[in-house]
N, C-alpha and C positions, 0 to 999 in steps of 0.2 A: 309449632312446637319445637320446631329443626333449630330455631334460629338464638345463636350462643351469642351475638354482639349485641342486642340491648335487651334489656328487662324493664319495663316501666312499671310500677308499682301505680296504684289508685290511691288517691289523695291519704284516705285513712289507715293504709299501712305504709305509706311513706311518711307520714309524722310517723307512725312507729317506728319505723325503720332507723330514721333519723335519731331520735330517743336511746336506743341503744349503741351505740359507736363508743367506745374503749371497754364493752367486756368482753370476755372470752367466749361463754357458752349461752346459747342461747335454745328453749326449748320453745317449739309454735305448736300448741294445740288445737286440734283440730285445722292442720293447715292444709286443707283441702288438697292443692296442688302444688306444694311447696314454693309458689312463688315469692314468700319473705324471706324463709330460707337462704333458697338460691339465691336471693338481691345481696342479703347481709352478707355470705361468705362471697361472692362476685366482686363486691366493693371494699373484702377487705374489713369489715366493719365490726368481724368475730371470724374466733379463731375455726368457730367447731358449732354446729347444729343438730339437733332433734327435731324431726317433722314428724306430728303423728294423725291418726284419722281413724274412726270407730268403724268405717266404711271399708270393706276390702279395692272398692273401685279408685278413686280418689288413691291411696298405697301404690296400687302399681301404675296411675301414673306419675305419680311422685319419684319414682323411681324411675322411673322412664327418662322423668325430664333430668334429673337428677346426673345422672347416667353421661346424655348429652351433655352437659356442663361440664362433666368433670369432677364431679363433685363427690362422686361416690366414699374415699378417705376421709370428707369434711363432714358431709351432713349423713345421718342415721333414720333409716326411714322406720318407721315402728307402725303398727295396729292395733289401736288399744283405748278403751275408755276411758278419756277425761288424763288425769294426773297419775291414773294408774301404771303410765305406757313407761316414765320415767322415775329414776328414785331420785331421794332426796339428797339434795345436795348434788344433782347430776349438772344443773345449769343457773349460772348465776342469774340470768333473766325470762322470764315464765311468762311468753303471751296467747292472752285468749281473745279473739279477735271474731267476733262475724256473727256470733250467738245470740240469743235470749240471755238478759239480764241472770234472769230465775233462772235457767241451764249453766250461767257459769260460776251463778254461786253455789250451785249443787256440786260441779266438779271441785268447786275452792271445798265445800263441808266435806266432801268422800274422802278428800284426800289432803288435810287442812297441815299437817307434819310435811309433806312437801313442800306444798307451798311455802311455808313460814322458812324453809330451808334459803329460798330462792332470793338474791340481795334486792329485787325488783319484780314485781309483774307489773305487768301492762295490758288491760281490762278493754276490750272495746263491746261495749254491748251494743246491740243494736232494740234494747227498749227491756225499761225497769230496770234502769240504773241503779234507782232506789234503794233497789235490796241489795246490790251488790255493799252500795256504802254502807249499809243495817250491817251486814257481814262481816265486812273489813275490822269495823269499830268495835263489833261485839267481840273480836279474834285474835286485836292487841297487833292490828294494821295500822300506818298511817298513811292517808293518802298525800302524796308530796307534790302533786299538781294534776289538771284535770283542764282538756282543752275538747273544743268544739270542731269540727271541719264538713266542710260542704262539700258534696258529691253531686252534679247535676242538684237535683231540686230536693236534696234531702240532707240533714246537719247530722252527725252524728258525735256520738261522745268519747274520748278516750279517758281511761284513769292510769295514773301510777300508783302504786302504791307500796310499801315496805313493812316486813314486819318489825316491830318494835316491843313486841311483850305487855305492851300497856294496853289493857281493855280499857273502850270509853264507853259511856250510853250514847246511844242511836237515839238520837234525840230530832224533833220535827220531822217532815216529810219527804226529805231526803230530796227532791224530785232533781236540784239542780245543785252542783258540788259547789261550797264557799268557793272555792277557788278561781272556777268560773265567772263567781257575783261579785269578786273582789276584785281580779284585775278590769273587770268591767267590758268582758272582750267583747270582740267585734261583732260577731255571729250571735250573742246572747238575746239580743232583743227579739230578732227574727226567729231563734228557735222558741222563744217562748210564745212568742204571737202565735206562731205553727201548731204547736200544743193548744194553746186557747181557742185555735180556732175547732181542732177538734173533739175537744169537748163541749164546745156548745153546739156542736152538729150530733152530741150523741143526746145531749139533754135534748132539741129540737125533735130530734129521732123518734122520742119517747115522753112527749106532750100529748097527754090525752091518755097516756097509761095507765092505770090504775092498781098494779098487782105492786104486792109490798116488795118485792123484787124490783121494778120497774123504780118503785118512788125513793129506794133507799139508792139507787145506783145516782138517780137525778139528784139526789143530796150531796154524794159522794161528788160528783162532775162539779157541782157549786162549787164548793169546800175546796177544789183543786184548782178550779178556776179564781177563785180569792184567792190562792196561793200566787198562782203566778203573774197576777195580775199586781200581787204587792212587789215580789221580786223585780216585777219590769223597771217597778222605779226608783228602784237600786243600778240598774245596768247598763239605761238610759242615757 
């Protein structure tokens, strides 16, 4: 924790990290241990940062590391739920990184006037992305691109997105962002195969079940499974 000459960031907050280079301020919610923070002001990348965390643990040491760097004039350590910790208009780029889909659309609905404040967020859910883009769309967001990245054996999602004042309907299943099925990226096949295959390990799961619970869920895995088994051969 001593050591101020490198910071290496993990695959999925270095595309973020990368993503934000020419704004000023930058808020990380829920940033565990400030280490996107400390990377962006280290590199130059923003002028001025907010780290925050609902956790008093995680706070001090953020501050700790914080402290070591140097950092203490640049980045603002805060404790506080969600969107709550900062006001609006306080940072031009608003990232929520490492959560539940459903927990960071809940932080985007509590506090949806900051958000819309913010020139960019940057979404990384780590599952039910879905609802995040049902959110965005219903909230007069656009999302302005949407990429995939591998960590070891696992793909995950990032979003950008902006607000723009324009509601649209949330329309279809949301599961995988146009964006992603239009440039036709690299990672898209693989993550969807990934998903197929766990869905038919929950329908397998629950063969021979019979409770209208059980048979409406094995509907549900179909229906998502036709989903992404059409997209595959879009991306292909």
């Amino acid at each position: 924790m001593g050591d101020t000459k490198e910071l290496k960031l993990s695959p999925r907050l270095e595309i973020i990290a990368e993503s934000i280079r020419g704004y000023d301020s930058v808020a990380d919610i829920g940033s565990d241990h400030a280490y996107l923070p400390i990377f962006l002001i280290k590199n130059k990348y923003v002028k001025n940062a907010v780290a925050t965390d609902i956790n008093i643990g995680p706070v001090k040491i953020s501050k700790k590391r914080i402290k070591i760097h140097g950092f203490e004039s640049k980045i603002t350590v805060r404790r506080g739920n969600g969107l709550e910790a900062i006001r609006p208009g306080e940072a031009e780029v608003i990232v929520i990184a490492g959560m539940g889909g459903i927990l960071i659309r809940d932080i985007l609905d509590a506090n949806s006037g900051t958000a819309e404040s913010a020139k960019l967020l940057i979404l990384q859910p780590m599952r039910d992305s879905d609802k995040i883009r049902k959110w965005l769309f219903e909230h007069g967001f656009d999302i302005i691109d949407e990429e995939l990245v591998k960590e070891q054996d696992k793909i995950y999602e990032v979003i950008w997105a902006k607000s723009i004042g324009k509601v649209r309907e949330a329309k279809g299943l949301l599961l995988i962002g146009d964006k992603i099925i239009q440039k036709k990226h690299p990672l898209a096949a693989e993550y969807i195969n990934k998903k197929i295959s766990g869905l038919e390990k929950v329908i397998a799961d629950l063969e021979g079940m019979y409770s209208k619970n059980c048979r409406e869920r094995v509907e549900e895995c179909k229906e998502l499974t036709d989903f992404y088994r059409e997209v595959l051969q879009w991306v292909q």
